[in-house]
C-alpha positions as CSV (number, residue, x, y, z in Angstrom):
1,X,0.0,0.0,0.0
2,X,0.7,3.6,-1.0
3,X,0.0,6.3,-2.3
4,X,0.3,6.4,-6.2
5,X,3.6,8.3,-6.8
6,X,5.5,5.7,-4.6
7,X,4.0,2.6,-6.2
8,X,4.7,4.3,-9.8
9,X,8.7,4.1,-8.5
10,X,8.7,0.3,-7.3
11,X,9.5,-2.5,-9.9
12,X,7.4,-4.8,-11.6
13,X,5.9,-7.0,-9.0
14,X,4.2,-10.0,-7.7
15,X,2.4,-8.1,-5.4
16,X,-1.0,-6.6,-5.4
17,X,-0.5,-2.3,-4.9
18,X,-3.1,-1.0,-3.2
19,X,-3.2,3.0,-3.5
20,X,-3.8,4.7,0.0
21,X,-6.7,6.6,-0.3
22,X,-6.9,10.6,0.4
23,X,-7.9,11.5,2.9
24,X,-5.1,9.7,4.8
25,X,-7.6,8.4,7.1
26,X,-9.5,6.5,5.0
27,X,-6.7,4.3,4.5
28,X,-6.5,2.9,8.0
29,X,-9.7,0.4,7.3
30,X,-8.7,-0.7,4.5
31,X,-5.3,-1.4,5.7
32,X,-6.4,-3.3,9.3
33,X,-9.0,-5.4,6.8
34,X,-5.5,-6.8,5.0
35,X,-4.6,-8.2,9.1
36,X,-3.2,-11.6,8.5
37,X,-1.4,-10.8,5.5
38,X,1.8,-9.6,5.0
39,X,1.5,-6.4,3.8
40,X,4.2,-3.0,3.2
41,X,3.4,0.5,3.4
42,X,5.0,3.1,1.5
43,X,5.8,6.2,3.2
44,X,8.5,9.0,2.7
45,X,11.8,9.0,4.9
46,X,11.5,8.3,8.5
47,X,7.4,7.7,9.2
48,X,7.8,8.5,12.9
49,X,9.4,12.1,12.4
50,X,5.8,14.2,11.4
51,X,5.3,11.2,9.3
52,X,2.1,8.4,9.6
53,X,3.6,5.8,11.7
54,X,2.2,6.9,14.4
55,X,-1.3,6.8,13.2
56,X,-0.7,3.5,11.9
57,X,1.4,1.7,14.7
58,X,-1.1,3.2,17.4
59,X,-4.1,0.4,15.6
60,X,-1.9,-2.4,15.4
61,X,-0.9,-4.4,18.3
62,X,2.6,-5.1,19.3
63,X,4.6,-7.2,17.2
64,X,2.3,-6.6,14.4
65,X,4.4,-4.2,12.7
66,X,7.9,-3.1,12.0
67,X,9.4,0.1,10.5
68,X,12.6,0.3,8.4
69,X,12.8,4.0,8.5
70,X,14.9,5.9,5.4
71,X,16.6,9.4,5.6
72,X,14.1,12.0,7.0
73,X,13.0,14.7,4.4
74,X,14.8,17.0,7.2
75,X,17.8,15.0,7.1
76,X,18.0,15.8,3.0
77,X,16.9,19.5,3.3
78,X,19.6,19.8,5.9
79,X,22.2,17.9,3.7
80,X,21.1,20.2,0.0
81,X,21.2,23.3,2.7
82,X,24.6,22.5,5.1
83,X,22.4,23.4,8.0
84,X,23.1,21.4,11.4
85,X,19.5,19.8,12.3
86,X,20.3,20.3,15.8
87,X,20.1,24.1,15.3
88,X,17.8,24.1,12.5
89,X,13.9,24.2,13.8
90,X,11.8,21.3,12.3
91,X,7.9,22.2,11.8
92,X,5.3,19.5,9.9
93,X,2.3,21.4,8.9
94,X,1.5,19.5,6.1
95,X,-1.8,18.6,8.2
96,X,-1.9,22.1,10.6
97,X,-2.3,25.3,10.5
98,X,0.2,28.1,9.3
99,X,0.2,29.6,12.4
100,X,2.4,26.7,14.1
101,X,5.3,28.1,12.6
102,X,4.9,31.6,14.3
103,X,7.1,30.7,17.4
104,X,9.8,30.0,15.2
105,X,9.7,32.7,12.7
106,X,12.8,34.5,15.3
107,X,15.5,36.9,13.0
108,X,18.5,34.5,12.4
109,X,16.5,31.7,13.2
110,X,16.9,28.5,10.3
111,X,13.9,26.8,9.8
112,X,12.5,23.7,7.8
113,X,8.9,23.3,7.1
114,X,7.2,20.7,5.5
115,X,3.8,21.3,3.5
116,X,1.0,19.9,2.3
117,X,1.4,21.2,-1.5
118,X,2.6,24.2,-3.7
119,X,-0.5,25.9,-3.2
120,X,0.7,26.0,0.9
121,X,4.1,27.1,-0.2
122,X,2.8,30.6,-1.6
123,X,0.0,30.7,1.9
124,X,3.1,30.3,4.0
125,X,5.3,33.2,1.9
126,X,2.1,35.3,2.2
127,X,2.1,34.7,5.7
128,X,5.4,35.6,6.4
129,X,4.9,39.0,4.1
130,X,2.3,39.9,6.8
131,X,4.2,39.7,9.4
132,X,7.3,41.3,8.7
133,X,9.5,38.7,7.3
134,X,9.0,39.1,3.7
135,X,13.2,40.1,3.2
136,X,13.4,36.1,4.3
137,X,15.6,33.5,1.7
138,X,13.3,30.8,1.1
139,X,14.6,27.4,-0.1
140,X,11.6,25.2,-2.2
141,X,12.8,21.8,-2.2
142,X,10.5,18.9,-4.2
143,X,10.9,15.5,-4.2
144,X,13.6,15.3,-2.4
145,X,16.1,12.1,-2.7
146,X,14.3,10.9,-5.7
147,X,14.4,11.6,-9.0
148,X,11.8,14.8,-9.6
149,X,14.2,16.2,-7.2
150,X,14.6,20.3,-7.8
151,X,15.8,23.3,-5.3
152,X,14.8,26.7,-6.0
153,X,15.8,30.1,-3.7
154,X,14.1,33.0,-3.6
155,X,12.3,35.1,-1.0
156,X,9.0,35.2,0.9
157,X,8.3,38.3,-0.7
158,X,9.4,37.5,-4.3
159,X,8.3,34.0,-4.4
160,X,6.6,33.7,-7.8
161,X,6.9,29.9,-9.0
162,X,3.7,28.7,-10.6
163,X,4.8,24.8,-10.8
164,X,5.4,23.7,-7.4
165,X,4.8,20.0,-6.9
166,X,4.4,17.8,-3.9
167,X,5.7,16.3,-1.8
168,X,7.3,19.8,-0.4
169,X,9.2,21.0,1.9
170,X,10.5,24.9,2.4
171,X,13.6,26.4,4.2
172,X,13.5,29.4,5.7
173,X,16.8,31.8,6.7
174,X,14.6,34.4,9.0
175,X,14.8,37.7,8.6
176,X,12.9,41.2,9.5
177,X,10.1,41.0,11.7
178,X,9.9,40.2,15.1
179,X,9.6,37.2,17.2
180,X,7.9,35.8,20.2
181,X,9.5,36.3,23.5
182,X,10.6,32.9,24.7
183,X,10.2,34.5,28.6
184,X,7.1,34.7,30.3
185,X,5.2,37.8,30.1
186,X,4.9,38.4,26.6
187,X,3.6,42.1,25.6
188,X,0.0,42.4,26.1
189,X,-0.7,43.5,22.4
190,X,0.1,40.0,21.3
191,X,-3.6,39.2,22.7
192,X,-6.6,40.4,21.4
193,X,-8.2,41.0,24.5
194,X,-11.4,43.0,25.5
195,X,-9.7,44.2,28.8
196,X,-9.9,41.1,30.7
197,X,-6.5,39.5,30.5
198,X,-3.8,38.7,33.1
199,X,-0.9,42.0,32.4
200,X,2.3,41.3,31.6
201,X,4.1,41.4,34.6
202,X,1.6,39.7,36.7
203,X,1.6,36.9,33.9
204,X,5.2,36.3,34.4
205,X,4.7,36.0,38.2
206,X,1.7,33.6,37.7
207,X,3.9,31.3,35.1
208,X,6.7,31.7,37.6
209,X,4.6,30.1,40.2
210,X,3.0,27.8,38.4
211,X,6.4,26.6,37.0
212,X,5.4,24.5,34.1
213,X,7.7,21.6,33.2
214,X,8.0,19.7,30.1
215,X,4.1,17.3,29.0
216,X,2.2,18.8,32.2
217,X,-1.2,19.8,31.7
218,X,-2.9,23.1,32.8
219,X,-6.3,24.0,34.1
220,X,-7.1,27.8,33.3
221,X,-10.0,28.8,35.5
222,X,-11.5,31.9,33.4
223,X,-9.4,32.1,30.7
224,X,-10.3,35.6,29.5
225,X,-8.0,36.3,26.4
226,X,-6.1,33.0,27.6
227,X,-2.7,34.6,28.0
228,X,-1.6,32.5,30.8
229,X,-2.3,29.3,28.9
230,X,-0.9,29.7,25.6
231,X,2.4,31.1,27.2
232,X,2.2,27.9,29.1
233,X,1.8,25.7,25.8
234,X,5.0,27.8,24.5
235,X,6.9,26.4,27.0
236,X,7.1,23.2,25.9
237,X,5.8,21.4,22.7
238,X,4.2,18.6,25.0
239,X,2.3,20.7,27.1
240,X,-1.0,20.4,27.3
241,X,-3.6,23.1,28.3
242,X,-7.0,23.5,28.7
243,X,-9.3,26.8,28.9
244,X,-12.5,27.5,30.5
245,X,-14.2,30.6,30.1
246,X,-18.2,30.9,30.8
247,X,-18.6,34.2,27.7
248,X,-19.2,33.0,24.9
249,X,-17.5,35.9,22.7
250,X,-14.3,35.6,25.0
251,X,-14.1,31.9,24.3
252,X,-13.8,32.5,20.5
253,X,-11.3,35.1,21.0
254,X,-9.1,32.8,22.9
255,X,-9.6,30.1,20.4
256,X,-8.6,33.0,17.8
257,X,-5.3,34.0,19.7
258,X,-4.4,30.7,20.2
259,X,-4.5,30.1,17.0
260,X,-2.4,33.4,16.2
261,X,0.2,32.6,18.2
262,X,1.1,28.8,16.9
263,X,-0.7,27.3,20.2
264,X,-3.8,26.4,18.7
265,X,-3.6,23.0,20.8
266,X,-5.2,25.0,23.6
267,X,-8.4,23.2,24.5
268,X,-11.5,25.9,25.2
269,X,-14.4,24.8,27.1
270,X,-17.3,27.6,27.1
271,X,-18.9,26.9,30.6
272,X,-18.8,27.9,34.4
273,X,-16.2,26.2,36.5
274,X,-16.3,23.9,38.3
275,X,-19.3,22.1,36.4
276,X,-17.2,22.8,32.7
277,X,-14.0,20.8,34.6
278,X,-16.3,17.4,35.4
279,X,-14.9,14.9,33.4
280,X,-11.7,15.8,32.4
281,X,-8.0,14.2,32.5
282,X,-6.7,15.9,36.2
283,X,-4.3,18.8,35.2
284,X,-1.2,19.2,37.0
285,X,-1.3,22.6,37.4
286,X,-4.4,24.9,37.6
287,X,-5.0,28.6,37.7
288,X,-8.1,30.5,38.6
289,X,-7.7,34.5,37.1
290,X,-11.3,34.9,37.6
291,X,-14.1,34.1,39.7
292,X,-12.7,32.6,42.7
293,X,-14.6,31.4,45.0
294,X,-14.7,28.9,48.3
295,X,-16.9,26.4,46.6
296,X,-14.5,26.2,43.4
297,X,-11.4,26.0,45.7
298,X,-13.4,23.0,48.0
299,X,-14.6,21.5,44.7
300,X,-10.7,21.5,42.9
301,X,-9.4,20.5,46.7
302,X,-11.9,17.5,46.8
303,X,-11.1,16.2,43.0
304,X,-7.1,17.2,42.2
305,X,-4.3,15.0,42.6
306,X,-1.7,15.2,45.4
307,X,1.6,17.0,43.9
308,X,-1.2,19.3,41.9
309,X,0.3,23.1,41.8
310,X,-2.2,25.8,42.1
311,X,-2.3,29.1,41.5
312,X,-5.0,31.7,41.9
313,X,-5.2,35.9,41.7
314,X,-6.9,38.0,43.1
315,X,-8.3,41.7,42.7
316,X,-11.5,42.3,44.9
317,X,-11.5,42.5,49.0
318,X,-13.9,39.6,49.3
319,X,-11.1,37.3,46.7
320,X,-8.5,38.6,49.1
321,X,-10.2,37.7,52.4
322,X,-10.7,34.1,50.5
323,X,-7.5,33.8,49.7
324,X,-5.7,35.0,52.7
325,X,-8.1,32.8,54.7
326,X,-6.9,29.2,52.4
327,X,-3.2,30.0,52.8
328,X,-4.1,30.2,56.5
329,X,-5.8,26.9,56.6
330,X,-3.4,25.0,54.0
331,X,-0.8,26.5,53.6
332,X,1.2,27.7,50.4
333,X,2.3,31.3,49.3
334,X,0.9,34.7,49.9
335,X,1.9,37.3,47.6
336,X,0.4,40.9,47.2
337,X,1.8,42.6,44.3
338,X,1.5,46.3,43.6
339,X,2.0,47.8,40.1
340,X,2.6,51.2,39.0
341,X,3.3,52.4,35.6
342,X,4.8,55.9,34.4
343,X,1.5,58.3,32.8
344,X,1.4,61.3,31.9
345,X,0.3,63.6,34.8
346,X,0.0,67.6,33.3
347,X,3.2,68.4,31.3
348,X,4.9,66.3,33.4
349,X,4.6,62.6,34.5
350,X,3.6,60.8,37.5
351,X,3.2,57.0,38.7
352,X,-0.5,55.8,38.1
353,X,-0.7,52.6,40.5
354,X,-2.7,49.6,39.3
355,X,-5.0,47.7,41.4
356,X,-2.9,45.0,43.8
357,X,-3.4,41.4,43.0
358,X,-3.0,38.9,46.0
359,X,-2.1,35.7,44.5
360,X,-2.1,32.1,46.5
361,X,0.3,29.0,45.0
362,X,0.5,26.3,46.9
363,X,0.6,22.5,46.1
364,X,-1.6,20.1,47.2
Protein backbone atom coordinates (compact mmCIF):
# COMPACT_ATOMS: atom_id res chain seq x y z
CA UNK A 1 0.00 0.00 0.00
CA UNK A 2 0.70 3.63 -0.96
CA UNK A 3 -0.03 6.28 -2.33
CA UNK A 4 0.33 6.38 -6.16
CA UNK A 5 3.59 8.30 -6.75
CA UNK A 6 5.50 5.68 -4.63
CA UNK A 7 4.05 2.65 -6.24
CA UNK A 8 4.74 4.35 -9.76
CA UNK A 9 8.68 4.09 -8.53
CA UNK A 10 8.67 0.27 -7.35
CA UNK A 11 9.54 -2.45 -9.89
CA UNK A 12 7.38 -4.80 -11.58
CA UNK A 13 5.94 -6.98 -8.95
CA UNK A 14 4.21 -10.01 -7.67
CA UNK A 15 2.39 -8.12 -5.35
CA UNK A 16 -1.05 -6.63 -5.37
CA UNK A 17 -0.49 -2.32 -4.87
CA UNK A 18 -3.10 -0.99 -3.19
CA UNK A 19 -3.18 3.04 -3.55
CA UNK A 20 -3.75 4.67 -0.02
CA UNK A 21 -6.67 6.63 -0.31
CA UNK A 22 -6.94 10.61 0.44
CA UNK A 23 -7.93 11.52 2.93
CA UNK A 24 -5.15 9.70 4.79
CA UNK A 25 -7.59 8.44 7.15
CA UNK A 26 -9.52 6.52 4.96
CA UNK A 27 -6.75 4.35 4.54
CA UNK A 28 -6.48 2.93 7.97
CA UNK A 29 -9.69 0.40 7.28
CA UNK A 30 -8.73 -0.72 4.51
CA UNK A 31 -5.32 -1.37 5.69
CA UNK A 32 -6.45 -3.30 9.34
CA UNK A 33 -9.01 -5.39 6.84
CA UNK A 34 -5.51 -6.82 4.97
CA UNK A 35 -4.60 -8.22 9.13
CA UNK A 36 -3.18 -11.62 8.52
CA UNK A 37 -1.40 -10.85 5.49
CA UNK A 38 1.84 -9.58 4.98
CA UNK A 39 1.49 -6.35 3.78
CA UNK A 40 4.23 -2.98 3.16
CA UNK A 41 3.41 0.51 3.42
CA UNK A 42 5.03 3.09 1.47
CA UNK A 43 5.84 6.23 3.16
CA UNK A 44 8.55 9.01 2.75
CA UNK A 45 11.82 9.05 4.86
CA UNK A 46 11.45 8.28 8.52
CA UNK A 47 7.44 7.68 9.21
CA UNK A 48 7.78 8.49 12.91
CA UNK A 49 9.42 12.14 12.44
CA UNK A 50 5.76 14.16 11.37
CA UNK A 51 5.30 11.15 9.27
CA UNK A 52 2.06 8.39 9.56
CA UNK A 53 3.59 5.84 11.72
CA UNK A 54 2.22 6.91 14.36
CA UNK A 55 -1.32 6.84 13.16
CA UNK A 56 -0.69 3.54 11.88
CA UNK A 57 1.36 1.74 14.70
CA UNK A 58 -1.10 3.18 17.44
CA UNK A 59 -4.07 0.42 15.63
CA UNK A 60 -1.91 -2.43 15.39
CA UNK A 61 -0.94 -4.36 18.29
CA UNK A 62 2.64 -5.15 19.28
CA UNK A 63 4.58 -7.24 17.16
CA UNK A 64 2.30 -6.64 14.42
CA UNK A 65 4.43 -4.22 12.73
CA UNK A 66 7.91 -3.11 12.02
CA UNK A 67 9.36 0.10 10.45
CA UNK A 68 12.56 0.33 8.45
CA UNK A 69 12.77 3.98 8.45
CA UNK A 70 14.93 5.93 5.43
CA UNK A 71 16.60 9.42 5.65
CA UNK A 72 14.08 11.99 7.00
CA UNK A 73 13.01 14.74 4.38
CA UNK A 74 14.82 17.04 7.24
CA UNK A 75 17.78 14.97 7.07
CA UNK A 76 18.03 15.75 3.03
CA UNK A 77 16.91 19.51 3.25
CA UNK A 78 19.62 19.83 5.87
CA UNK A 79 22.18 17.90 3.67
CA UNK A 80 21.13 20.17 0.00
CA UNK A 81 21.21 23.26 2.73
CA UNK A 82 24.60 22.47 5.09
CA UNK A 83 22.36 23.41 8.00
CA UNK A 84 23.12 21.40 11.36
CA UNK A 85 19.48 19.85 12.34
CA UNK A 86 20.29 20.31 15.82
CA UNK A 87 20.12 24.08 15.25
CA UNK A 88 17.79 24.07 12.54
CA UNK A 89 13.86 24.16 13.79
CA UNK A 90 11.79 21.27 12.33
CA UNK A 91 7.95 22.21 11.83
CA UNK A 92 5.34 19.46 9.89
CA UNK A 93 2.33 21.41 8.87
CA UNK A 94 1.52 19.49 6.08
CA UNK A 95 -1.80 18.58 8.22
CA UNK A 96 -1.88 22.13 10.64
CA UNK A 97 -2.26 25.27 10.53
CA UNK A 98 0.24 28.06 9.26
CA UNK A 99 0.17 29.63 12.43
CA UNK A 100 2.37 26.73 14.12
CA UNK A 101 5.34 28.15 12.58
CA UNK A 102 4.90 31.55 14.26
CA UNK A 103 7.14 30.74 17.39
CA UNK A 104 9.80 29.99 15.19
CA UNK A 105 9.70 32.66 12.73
CA UNK A 106 12.83 34.54 15.28
CA UNK A 107 15.46 36.92 13.02
CA UNK A 108 18.49 34.48 12.38
CA UNK A 109 16.45 31.66 13.22
CA UNK A 110 16.94 28.47 10.33
CA UNK A 111 13.88 26.84 9.80
CA UNK A 112 12.49 23.73 7.77
CA UNK A 113 8.93 23.25 7.11
CA UNK A 114 7.17 20.71 5.53
CA UNK A 115 3.82 21.35 3.48
CA UNK A 116 0.95 19.90 2.28
CA UNK A 117 1.37 21.21 -1.51
CA UNK A 118 2.57 24.17 -3.74
CA UNK A 119 -0.55 25.93 -3.16
CA UNK A 120 0.69 25.98 0.88
CA UNK A 121 4.08 27.13 -0.15
CA UNK A 122 2.82 30.64 -1.59
CA UNK A 123 -0.05 30.72 1.93
CA UNK A 124 3.09 30.30 3.97
CA UNK A 125 5.28 33.19 1.88
CA UNK A 126 2.11 35.26 2.21
CA UNK A 127 2.07 34.74 5.65
CA UNK A 128 5.42 35.56 6.37
CA UNK A 129 4.94 39.02 4.13
CA UNK A 130 2.28 39.87 6.76
CA UNK A 131 4.24 39.75 9.42
CA UNK A 132 7.26 41.32 8.71
CA UNK A 133 9.53 38.73 7.27
CA UNK A 134 9.00 39.07 3.75
CA UNK A 135 13.19 40.15 3.21
CA UNK A 136 13.40 36.06 4.26
CA UNK A 137 15.61 33.52 1.66
CA UNK A 138 13.35 30.77 1.14
CA UNK A 139 14.65 27.42 -0.15
CA UNK A 140 11.62 25.19 -2.22
CA UNK A 141 12.77 21.79 -2.24
CA UNK A 142 10.49 18.92 -4.19
CA UNK A 143 10.89 15.48 -4.24
CA UNK A 144 13.60 15.33 -2.37
CA UNK A 145 16.07 12.11 -2.70
CA UNK A 146 14.35 10.87 -5.66
CA UNK A 147 14.35 11.57 -9.03
CA UNK A 148 11.83 14.82 -9.59
CA UNK A 149 14.21 16.18 -7.24
CA UNK A 150 14.58 20.31 -7.79
CA UNK A 151 15.75 23.31 -5.30
CA UNK A 152 14.83 26.75 -5.99
CA UNK A 153 15.81 30.13 -3.69
CA UNK A 154 14.06 33.03 -3.57
CA UNK A 155 12.26 35.15 -0.97
CA UNK A 156 8.99 35.21 0.87
CA UNK A 157 8.28 38.26 -0.69
CA UNK A 158 9.42 37.46 -4.31
CA UNK A 159 8.29 34.03 -4.36
CA UNK A 160 6.64 33.72 -7.81
CA UNK A 161 6.86 29.85 -8.98
CA UNK A 162 3.66 28.71 -10.58
CA UNK A 163 4.81 24.81 -10.84
CA UNK A 164 5.44 23.66 -7.40
CA UNK A 165 4.76 19.97 -6.88
CA UNK A 166 4.42 17.82 -3.93
CA UNK A 167 5.68 16.30 -1.84
CA UNK A 168 7.30 19.78 -0.37
CA UNK A 169 9.15 20.98 1.93
CA UNK A 170 10.55 24.93 2.41
CA UNK A 171 13.65 26.43 4.16
CA UNK A 172 13.53 29.41 5.70
CA UNK A 173 16.78 31.80 6.70
CA UNK A 174 14.55 34.41 9.03
CA UNK A 175 14.81 37.72 8.55
CA UNK A 176 12.87 41.20 9.49
CA UNK A 177 10.09 41.01 11.68
CA UNK A 178 9.94 40.22 15.08
CA UNK A 179 9.60 37.23 17.22
CA UNK A 180 7.85 35.82 20.23
CA UNK A 181 9.52 36.35 23.52
CA UNK A 182 10.65 32.87 24.74
CA UNK A 183 10.24 34.51 28.58
CA UNK A 184 7.14 34.73 30.35
CA UNK A 185 5.20 37.75 30.15
CA UNK A 186 4.89 38.37 26.65
CA UNK A 187 3.56 42.14 25.60
CA UNK A 188 0.02 42.41 26.08
CA UNK A 189 -0.71 43.48 22.39
CA UNK A 190 0.14 40.02 21.31
CA UNK A 191 -3.60 39.25 22.69
CA UNK A 192 -6.61 40.38 21.45
CA UNK A 193 -8.19 41.02 24.47
CA UNK A 194 -11.36 42.96 25.48
CA UNK A 195 -9.71 44.23 28.80
CA UNK A 196 -9.91 41.13 30.74
CA UNK A 197 -6.51 39.55 30.51
CA UNK A 198 -3.76 38.69 33.10
CA UNK A 199 -0.90 41.98 32.38
CA UNK A 200 2.29 41.34 31.60
CA UNK A 201 4.09 41.42 34.57
CA UNK A 202 1.59 39.70 36.74
CA UNK A 203 1.58 36.86 33.87
CA UNK A 204 5.18 36.30 34.38
CA UNK A 205 4.73 36.00 38.15
CA UNK A 206 1.73 33.60 37.69
CA UNK A 207 3.87 31.26 35.09
CA UNK A 208 6.73 31.71 37.57
CA UNK A 209 4.59 30.13 40.24
CA UNK A 210 2.95 27.82 38.43
CA UNK A 211 6.38 26.64 37.04
CA UNK A 212 5.45 24.53 34.09
CA UNK A 213 7.72 21.58 33.24
CA UNK A 214 7.96 19.69 30.15
CA UNK A 215 4.14 17.31 29.04
CA UNK A 216 2.24 18.80 32.21
CA UNK A 217 -1.23 19.79 31.72
CA UNK A 218 -2.94 23.10 32.81
CA UNK A 219 -6.33 24.03 34.05
CA UNK A 220 -7.10 27.82 33.28
CA UNK A 221 -10.00 28.82 35.48
CA UNK A 222 -11.54 31.86 33.36
CA UNK A 223 -9.42 32.06 30.72
CA UNK A 224 -10.28 35.60 29.47
CA UNK A 225 -8.04 36.26 26.35
CA UNK A 226 -6.14 33.00 27.55
CA UNK A 227 -2.74 34.64 27.99
CA UNK A 228 -1.65 32.50 30.83
CA UNK A 229 -2.29 29.30 28.91
CA UNK A 230 -0.86 29.75 25.65
CA UNK A 231 2.39 31.14 27.23
CA UNK A 232 2.17 27.90 29.06
CA UNK A 233 1.79 25.70 25.84
CA UNK A 234 4.95 27.76 24.53
CA UNK A 235 6.94 26.38 27.05
CA UNK A 236 7.07 23.25 25.89
CA UNK A 237 5.76 21.35 22.73
CA UNK A 238 4.21 18.64 25.02
CA UNK A 239 2.30 20.74 27.08
CA UNK A 240 -0.97 20.40 27.28
CA UNK A 241 -3.63 23.11 28.26
CA UNK A 242 -7.04 23.51 28.67
CA UNK A 243 -9.26 26.82 28.92
CA UNK A 244 -12.48 27.47 30.47
CA UNK A 245 -14.22 30.60 30.06
CA UNK A 246 -18.23 30.90 30.75
CA UNK A 247 -18.62 34.17 27.70
CA UNK A 248 -19.22 32.97 24.86
CA UNK A 249 -17.48 35.86 22.71
CA UNK A 250 -14.27 35.56 24.99
CA UNK A 251 -14.15 31.91 24.35
CA UNK A 252 -13.78 32.47 20.51
CA UNK A 253 -11.29 35.05 20.98
CA UNK A 254 -9.11 32.79 22.94
CA UNK A 255 -9.58 30.14 20.35
CA UNK A 256 -8.62 32.99 17.80
CA UNK A 257 -5.27 34.03 19.75
CA UNK A 258 -4.37 30.66 20.21
CA UNK A 259 -4.53 30.13 16.97
CA UNK A 260 -2.39 33.42 16.17
CA UNK A 261 0.24 32.58 18.20
CA UNK A 262 1.08 28.77 16.87
CA UNK A 263 -0.71 27.31 20.24
CA UNK A 264 -3.75 26.39 18.66
CA UNK A 265 -3.57 23.03 20.81
CA UNK A 266 -5.23 25.04 23.56
CA UNK A 267 -8.43 23.20 24.53
CA UNK A 268 -11.49 25.89 25.21
CA UNK A 269 -14.42 24.80 27.07
CA UNK A 270 -17.28 27.56 27.08
CA UNK A 271 -18.88 26.94 30.60
CA UNK A 272 -18.80 27.87 34.35
CA UNK A 273 -16.21 26.24 36.54
CA UNK A 274 -16.32 23.93 38.31
CA UNK A 275 -19.30 22.06 36.38
CA UNK A 276 -17.21 22.78 32.70
CA UNK A 277 -14.05 20.83 34.56
CA UNK A 278 -16.27 17.37 35.41
CA UNK A 279 -14.86 14.87 33.38
CA UNK A 280 -11.73 15.83 32.41
CA UNK A 281 -7.99 14.21 32.50
CA UNK A 282 -6.72 15.95 36.24
CA UNK A 283 -4.29 18.82 35.16
CA UNK A 284 -1.20 19.17 36.99
CA UNK A 285 -1.29 22.55 37.39
CA UNK A 286 -4.37 24.88 37.61
CA UNK A 287 -4.96 28.58 37.70
CA UNK A 288 -8.06 30.47 38.65
CA UNK A 289 -7.68 34.46 37.07
CA UNK A 290 -11.27 34.89 37.62
CA UNK A 291 -14.14 34.08 39.73
CA UNK A 292 -12.68 32.61 42.71
CA UNK A 293 -14.58 31.36 45.00
CA UNK A 294 -14.69 28.89 48.31
CA UNK A 295 -16.87 26.36 46.55
CA UNK A 296 -14.50 26.18 43.37
CA UNK A 297 -11.43 26.04 45.66
CA UNK A 298 -13.45 22.99 47.98
CA UNK A 299 -14.57 21.54 44.68
CA UNK A 300 -10.73 21.52 42.91
CA UNK A 301 -9.41 20.50 46.74
CA UNK A 302 -11.91 17.51 46.80
CA UNK A 303 -11.06 16.24 42.98
CA UNK A 304 -7.11 17.21 42.16
CA UNK A 305 -4.31 15.03 42.63
CA UNK A 306 -1.66 15.25 45.38
CA UNK A 307 1.62 17.02 43.95
CA UNK A 308 -1.16 19.33 41.87
CA UNK A 309 0.25 23.08 41.80
CA UNK A 310 -2.18 25.85 42.07
CA UNK A 311 -2.30 29.10 41.52
CA UNK A 312 -4.96 31.73 41.94
CA UNK A 313 -5.23 35.95 41.66
CA UNK A 314 -6.90 37.98 43.10
CA UNK A 315 -8.30 41.71 42.70
CA UNK A 316 -11.47 42.28 44.87
CA UNK A 317 -11.47 42.48 48.98
CA UNK A 318 -13.88 39.63 49.29
CA UNK A 319 -11.14 37.30 46.67
CA UNK A 320 -8.46 38.60 49.13
CA UNK A 321 -10.24 37.72 52.37
CA UNK A 322 -10.68 34.09 50.54
CA UNK A 323 -7.51 33.77 49.70
CA UNK A 324 -5.74 34.99 52.74
CA UNK A 325 -8.13 32.82 54.71
CA UNK A 326 -6.94 29.20 52.41
CA UNK A 327 -3.25 30.02 52.77
CA UNK A 328 -4.06 30.19 56.53
CA UNK A 329 -5.84 26.91 56.58
CA UNK A 330 -3.43 24.97 53.96
CA UNK A 331 -0.81 26.54 53.63
CA UNK A 332 1.18 27.70 50.41
CA UNK A 333 2.32 31.35 49.33
CA UNK A 334 0.92 34.68 49.89
CA UNK A 335 1.87 37.31 47.61
CA UNK A 336 0.40 40.86 47.19
CA UNK A 337 1.82 42.58 44.28
CA UNK A 338 1.51 46.25 43.55
CA UNK A 339 2.01 47.79 40.11
CA UNK A 340 2.60 51.19 39.02
CA UNK A 341 3.34 52.41 35.63
CA UNK A 342 4.77 55.92 34.40
CA UNK A 343 1.55 58.32 32.84
CA UNK A 344 1.45 61.34 31.88
CA UNK A 345 0.29 63.60 34.81
CA UNK A 346 -0.02 67.64 33.31
CA UNK A 347 3.18 68.39 31.29
CA UNK A 348 4.94 66.29 33.36
CA UNK A 349 4.61 62.62 34.54
CA UNK A 350 3.58 60.75 37.47
CA UNK A 351 3.19 57.02 38.65
CA UNK A 352 -0.51 55.85 38.05
CA UNK A 353 -0.66 52.61 40.48
CA UNK A 354 -2.73 49.62 39.33
CA UNK A 355 -5.03 47.65 41.44
CA UNK A 356 -2.90 45.04 43.82
CA UNK A 357 -3.41 41.39 42.98
CA UNK A 358 -3.03 38.88 45.97
CA UNK A 359 -2.14 35.67 44.50
CA UNK A 360 -2.08 32.13 46.55
CA UNK A 361 0.27 29.02 45.00
CA UNK A 362 0.51 26.31 46.87
CA UNK A 363 0.60 22.46 46.10
CA UNK A 364 -1.64 20.07 47.19
Amino acid sequence: MGPPRHLALLPGLSAEPVEWPVPFADGLPRLLALRGYKVVVLASGDPFWFGAGRVIARHLAPGEWRALPGPSVFSWAAARLGWPLERTACVGLHAAPLERVRPHLVPGQRVIVLLRDGAAVADLAAYMCALGFGDSPLWVMEALGGPRERLRETTAATLNFKDILHPVCVGLECAGGAGLPCASGWPDALFDHDGQITKRPMRALTLSALAPRAGEALWDIGGGSGSVGIEWLACHPANSATAVEPDPIRAARIVENARALGQDRLRVIEGRAPEALEGLDLPDAVFIGGGVSQEMLDWLWGRLSSGTRLVANGVTLEAEALLARGQAERGGHLLRVDLAEAAPLGRKRGWRAAFPVVQWSVTL
